[in-house]
Steps between C-alpha positions, in 0.01 A plus 500: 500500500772737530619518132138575419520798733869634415310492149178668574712766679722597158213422292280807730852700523522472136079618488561796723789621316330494192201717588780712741678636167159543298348721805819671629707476215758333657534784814584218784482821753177610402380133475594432898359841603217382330541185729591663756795290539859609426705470207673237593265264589377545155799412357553185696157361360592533189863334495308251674681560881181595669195308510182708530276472847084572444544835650759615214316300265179680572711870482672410157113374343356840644815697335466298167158576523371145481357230722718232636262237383603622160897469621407168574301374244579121375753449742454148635687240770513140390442237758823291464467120588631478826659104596575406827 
């Protein structure tokens, strides 16, 4: 299970950048004002150093203007056989 979530965390990195430089045109300061996070934190999600808790995640959607159902849309955790 944790390869599917190292993946689901670049794959939303990857979906936040994306709309990041089509709304703020690449500004990573006015993106994390936006946030209201700092800089830095913003650039630690996307080299992928910093995974993202439900309270940034809900401050990045608001700044992107979208709904975190929409971040996470498709995203889905396969129940891996199990032996013991």
């Amino acid at each position: 299970m944790q390869k599917q979530l190292e993946k689901i965390e670049i794959e939303l990195a990857q979906r936040i950048y994306k709309l990041f430089i089509e709304k703020f045109d690449g500004n990573k300061s006015a993106f994390a004002r936006a946030s209201q996070c700092n800089e830095t934190t913003i650039r630690r999600i996307f080299r992928n150093q910093q995974g993202i808790t439900i309270n940034l995640l809900l401050r990045i959607a608001f700044a992107l203007e979208i709904s975190v159902t929409d971040l996470l849309k498709d995203f889905k955790i396969e129940r891996e056989n199990l032996k013991q």
